[in-house]
N, C-alpha and C positions, 0 to 999 in steps of 0.2 A: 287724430292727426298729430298733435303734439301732446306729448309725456306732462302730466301735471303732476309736479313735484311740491309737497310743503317742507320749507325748509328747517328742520330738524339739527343742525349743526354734521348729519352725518350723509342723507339723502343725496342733499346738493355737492357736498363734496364730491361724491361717489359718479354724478354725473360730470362734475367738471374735469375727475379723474380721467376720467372714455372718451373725454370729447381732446383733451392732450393725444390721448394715443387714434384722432381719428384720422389723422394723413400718414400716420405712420412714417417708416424710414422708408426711403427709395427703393422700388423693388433693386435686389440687385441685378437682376434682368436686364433694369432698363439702363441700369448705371454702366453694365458691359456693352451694351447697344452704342450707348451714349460715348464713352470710352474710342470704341472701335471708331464711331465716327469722325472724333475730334482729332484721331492722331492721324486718320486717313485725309483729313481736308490739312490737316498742319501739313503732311508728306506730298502730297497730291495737287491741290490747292483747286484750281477751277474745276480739273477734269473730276474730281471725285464731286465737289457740288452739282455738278451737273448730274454727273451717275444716279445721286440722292434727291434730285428734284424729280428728277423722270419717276426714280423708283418711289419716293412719296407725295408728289402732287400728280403725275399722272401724264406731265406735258413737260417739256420742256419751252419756255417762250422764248417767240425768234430774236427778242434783246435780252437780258438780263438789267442790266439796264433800264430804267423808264425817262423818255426822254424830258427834257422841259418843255417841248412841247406838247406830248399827250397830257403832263400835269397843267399847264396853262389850260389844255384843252375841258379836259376835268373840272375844273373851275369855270370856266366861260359856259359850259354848256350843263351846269347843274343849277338844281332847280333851286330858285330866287329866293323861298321859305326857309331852307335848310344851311343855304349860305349865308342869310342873314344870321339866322340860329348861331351858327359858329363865328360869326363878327361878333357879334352878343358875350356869346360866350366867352371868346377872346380878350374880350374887353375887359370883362370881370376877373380873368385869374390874371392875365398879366399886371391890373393894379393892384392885386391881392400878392404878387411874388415882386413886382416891383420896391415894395416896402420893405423885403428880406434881403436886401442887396447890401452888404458890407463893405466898409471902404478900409485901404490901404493907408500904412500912418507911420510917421517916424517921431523918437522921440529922442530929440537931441541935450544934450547934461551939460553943464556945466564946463566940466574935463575934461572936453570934448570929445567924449564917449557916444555914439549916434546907434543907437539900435532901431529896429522896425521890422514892420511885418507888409509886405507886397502879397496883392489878391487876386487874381487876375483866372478868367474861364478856361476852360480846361482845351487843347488843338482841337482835338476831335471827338465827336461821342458818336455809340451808334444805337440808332432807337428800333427796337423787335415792337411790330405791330401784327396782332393778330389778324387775317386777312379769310376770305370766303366768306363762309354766313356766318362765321363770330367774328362781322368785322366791326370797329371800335375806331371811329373818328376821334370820340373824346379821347383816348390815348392820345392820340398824335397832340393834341393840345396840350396834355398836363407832363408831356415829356416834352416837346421844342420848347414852348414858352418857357418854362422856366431857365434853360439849356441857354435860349438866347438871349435873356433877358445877365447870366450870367457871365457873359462877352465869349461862347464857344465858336470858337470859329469857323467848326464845319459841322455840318449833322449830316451823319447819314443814316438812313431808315433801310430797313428791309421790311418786308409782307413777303407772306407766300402768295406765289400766284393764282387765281383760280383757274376752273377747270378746262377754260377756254386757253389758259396760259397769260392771261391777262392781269394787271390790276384790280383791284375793289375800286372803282370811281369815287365812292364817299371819303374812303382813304387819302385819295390825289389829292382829294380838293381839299382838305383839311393839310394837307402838306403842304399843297401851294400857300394856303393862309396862312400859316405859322413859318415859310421861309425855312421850309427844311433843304437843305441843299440838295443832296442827290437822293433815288432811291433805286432798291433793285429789289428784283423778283425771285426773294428767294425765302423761305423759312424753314422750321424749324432746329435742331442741335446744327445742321450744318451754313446754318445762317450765322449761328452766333459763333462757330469755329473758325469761320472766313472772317469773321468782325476782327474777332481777338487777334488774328496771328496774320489778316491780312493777305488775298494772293494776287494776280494776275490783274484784275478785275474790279475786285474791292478793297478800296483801302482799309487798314489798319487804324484800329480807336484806342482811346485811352480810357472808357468806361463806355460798360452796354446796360441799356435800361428799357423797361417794358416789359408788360406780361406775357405767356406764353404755355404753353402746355406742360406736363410733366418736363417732356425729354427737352423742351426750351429750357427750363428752370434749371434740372439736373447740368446740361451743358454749361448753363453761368456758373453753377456751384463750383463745378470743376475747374473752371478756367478762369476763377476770380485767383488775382496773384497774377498773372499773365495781364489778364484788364482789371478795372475796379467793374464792379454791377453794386446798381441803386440795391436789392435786396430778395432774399429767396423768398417769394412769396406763397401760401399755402391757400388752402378755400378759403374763397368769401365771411365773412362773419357778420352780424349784426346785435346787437343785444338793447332792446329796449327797457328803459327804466319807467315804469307807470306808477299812477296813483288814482284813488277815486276820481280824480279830474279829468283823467284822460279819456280819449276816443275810443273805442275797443275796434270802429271801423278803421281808424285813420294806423290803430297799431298794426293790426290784421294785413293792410295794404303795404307797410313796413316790415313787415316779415316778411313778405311774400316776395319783395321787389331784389331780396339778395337769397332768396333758397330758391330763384330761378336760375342764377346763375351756375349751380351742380349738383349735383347729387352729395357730394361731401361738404358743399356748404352749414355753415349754422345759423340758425336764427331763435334768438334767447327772447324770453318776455321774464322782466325778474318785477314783482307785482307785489306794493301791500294791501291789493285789495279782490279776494278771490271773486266777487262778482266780473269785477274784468277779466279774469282770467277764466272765465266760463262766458263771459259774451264774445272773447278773443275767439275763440275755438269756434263758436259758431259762424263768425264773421269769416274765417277763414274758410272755412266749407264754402260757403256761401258765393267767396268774391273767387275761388280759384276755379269756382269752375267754367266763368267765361276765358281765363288765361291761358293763350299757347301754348306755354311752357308745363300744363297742369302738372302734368304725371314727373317730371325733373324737382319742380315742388312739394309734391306729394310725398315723394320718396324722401326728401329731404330736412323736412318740416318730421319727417316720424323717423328718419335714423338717429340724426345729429341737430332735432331742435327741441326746446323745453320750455315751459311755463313751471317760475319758480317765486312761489307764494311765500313772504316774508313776512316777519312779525313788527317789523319798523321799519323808515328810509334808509338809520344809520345803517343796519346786515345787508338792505340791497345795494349801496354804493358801496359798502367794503366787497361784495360779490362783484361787480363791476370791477373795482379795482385789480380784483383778484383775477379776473378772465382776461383781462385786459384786453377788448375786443378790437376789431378790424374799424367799426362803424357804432358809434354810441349816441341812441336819441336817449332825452331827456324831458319823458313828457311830465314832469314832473309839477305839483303848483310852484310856482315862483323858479323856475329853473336855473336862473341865474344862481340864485343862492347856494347853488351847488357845486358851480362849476371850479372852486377854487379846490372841492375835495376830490374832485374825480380828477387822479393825478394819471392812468393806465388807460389811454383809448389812442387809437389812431387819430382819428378824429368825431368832435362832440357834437350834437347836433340838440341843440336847445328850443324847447318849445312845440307846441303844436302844431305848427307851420314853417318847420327844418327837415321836411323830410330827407332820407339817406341819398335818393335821386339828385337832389336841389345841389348835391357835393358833387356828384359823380359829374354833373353836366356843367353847371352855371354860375356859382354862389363865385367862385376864385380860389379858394384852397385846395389843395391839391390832391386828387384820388387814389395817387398810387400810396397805399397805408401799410405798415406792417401788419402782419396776419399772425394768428397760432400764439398768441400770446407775449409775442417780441414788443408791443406797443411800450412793455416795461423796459424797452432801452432801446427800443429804434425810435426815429422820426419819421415825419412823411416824404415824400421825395419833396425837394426845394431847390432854392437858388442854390445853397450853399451843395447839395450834391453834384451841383457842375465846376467850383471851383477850386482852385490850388493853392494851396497857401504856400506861400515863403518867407523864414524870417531872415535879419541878416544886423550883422555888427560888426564894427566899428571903433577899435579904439587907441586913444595915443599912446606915446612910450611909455608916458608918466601914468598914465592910467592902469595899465597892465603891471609896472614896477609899484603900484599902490596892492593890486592883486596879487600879488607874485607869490605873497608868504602862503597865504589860505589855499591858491589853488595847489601849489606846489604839498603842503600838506594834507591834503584829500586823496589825492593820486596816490603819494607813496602810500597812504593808510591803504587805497585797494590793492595795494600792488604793480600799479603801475605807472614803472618809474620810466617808460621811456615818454610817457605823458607829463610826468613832470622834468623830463631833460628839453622839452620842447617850450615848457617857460623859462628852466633856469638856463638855457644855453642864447637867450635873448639880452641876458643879464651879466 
């Protein structure tokens, strides 16, 4: 089921070479799909949304729209287990993003020079929640909460509708919980084309965030510049780092819980100890075949995942570093000791009892991660992806005539002197 690789300085390369090119560039197919769509809802606005729900959800629903009250209703009439679940969980990421909240500051001189920087939430975001049977309550969490907790003043959500023309219910209620403002029944590229440009129906955002299918994803690419988007995100990833100490059961149940998520997902076991990585293999035979998802596993676990057997910890964390994965446990002994060297993951997951789940759902930090290797310079979505910064200055006569000479010679040095006629004509 999965490729046992020893790492040889050339093997491992050679796979993490394949695994770069395994989402590939955008069919261009879907980029002229995509294209066609966005300029038709810019030009069009409701009517062509409409067109595009019939023609890819199957229904048109008699609101677009969902009112406040089917969402109260969604809330009051789901079940008492699951909404606790999501108070719970709520609880834990909003103290977890709580703590990332930056403040506004000015810093007044002597000369009475006053500079500063002002922080404040962005007017409006719009959140893409995938809807039907991949539907995703925890999203609606790990994108409001932080959004509100940011000071955003309005959220609005889109879902496709299901096949009835309806909402997801689990969706509502997780909306209601988190204080999303409005929501409508609409998804994919021509969800996110009405966010960005805005028509009839649904207002206009200033950044769209959430997962979403190819032609979701392709549509932020294109229309990022028009809005801001949190990040193009590619297949799920995971990579586990072992050692003789580790579980072979508990790593098996960690691979499996993200190469159910697609077929072009990854899931890595990088290992200095090959008896684990021969008890892995078994265990995952083993545990996948009571799992719904087998055969999306199956497939996925043998195109795009590896067990890769190292000759020390140091080659396995520079391997890590080097993939820089979506999701990184560390079942390492002492795992703490490590974490100061694993500079490349989305997010780390320490210990024998952090499973990848424990993120997606409950822990507080935040799920939406860069994917494909970007962890080497993205972050995870946060407080700080819903706010605006502004700086601003302040200064007296005498302070500017203390400036005058240095900035007046910078300017001419570039060439431009009507930058510097706009100091010296003050003078």
């Amino acid at each position: 089921m999965l490729t046992k690789i020893v790492a040889d300085g050339k093997s491992e390369k050679e796979f993490l070479e394949s695994l770069k090119n395994r989402s590939g560039e955008v069919d261009k197919k879907v980029t002229d799909i995509v294209s066609d769509i966005i300029q038709n809802v810019k030009t069009r606005g409701d009517e062509a949304v409409l067109e595009y729900t019939l023609k890819f959800d199957g229904k048109i629903p008699s609101s677009i729209e969902v009112s406040r009250e089917e969402i109260n209703d969604a809330l009051s009439s789901a079940d008492e287990e699951f909404v606790n679940a999501l108070l719970n969980a709520q609880e834990n990421i909003a103290d977890f993003h709580n703590r990332q909240k930056q403040q506004s500051f000015v810093n007044p001189m002597e000369n009475g020079v006053m500079m500063g920087q002002r922080i404040r939430g962005l007017n409006r975001v719009g959140i893409y929640v995938p809807g039907g049977t991949a539907a995703y309550p925890s999203s609606v969490l790990m994108n409001a909460i932080p959004a509100k907790i940011a000071g955003v003043k309005e959220i609005i959500m889109v879902t496709p509708p299901t096949k009835e023309g309806k909402a997801n219910p689990d969706i509502l209620v997780a909306a209601a919980i988190c204080g999303v403002d409005r929501v409508f029944l609409l998804g994919g590229a021509q969800a996110v084309a009405a966010l960005a440009y805005g028509t009839y129906t649904v207002p206009k955002v200033d950044k769209i965030v959430g997962p979403g299918n190819i032609f979701v994803a392709t549509a932020k690419k294109l229309l990022f510049g028009v809005v801001d988007i949190d990040m193009i995100a590619g297949p799920s990833e995971i990579l586990v780092l072992a050692d003789e100490t580790a579980n072979p059961k508990y790593i098996a149940a960690d691979l499996m819980s993200q190469a159910e998520h697609d077929v072009l997902a990854s899931s890595i076991l990088v290992t200095t100890c090959e008896q684990i990585a021969d008890e892995t293999i078994k265990e995952l035979k083993i545990q996948s075949e009571t799992l719904s998802r087998k055969e999306i596993i199956q497939k996925s676990l043998t195109d795009f995942g590896a067990i890769i057997v190292c000759d020390s910890t140091a080659r396995a964390v520079d391997l890590a570093n080097e993939l820089a994965p979506e999701h990184l446990e560390v079942m390492l002994e002492n795992p703490l000791e490590y974490l100061g060297r694993l500079d490349n993951a989305g997010s780390i997951f320490l210990g024998q009892y952090a499973p990848e789940p424990l993120g997606d759902y409950y822990a507080g930090p935040n799920h939406v991660l860069p994917t494909s290797g970007t962890a080497r310079f993205f972050s995870p979505l946060s407080v700080d992806s819903f706010i605006k910064k502004t700086s601003y200055i302040y200064y007296t006569e005498d302070a500017l005539r203390e400036a005058h000479d240095d900035i007046v010679t910078i300017a001419e040095r570039e060439g431009l002197t009507a930058h510097a006629n706009s100091i010296k004509i003050r003078f």
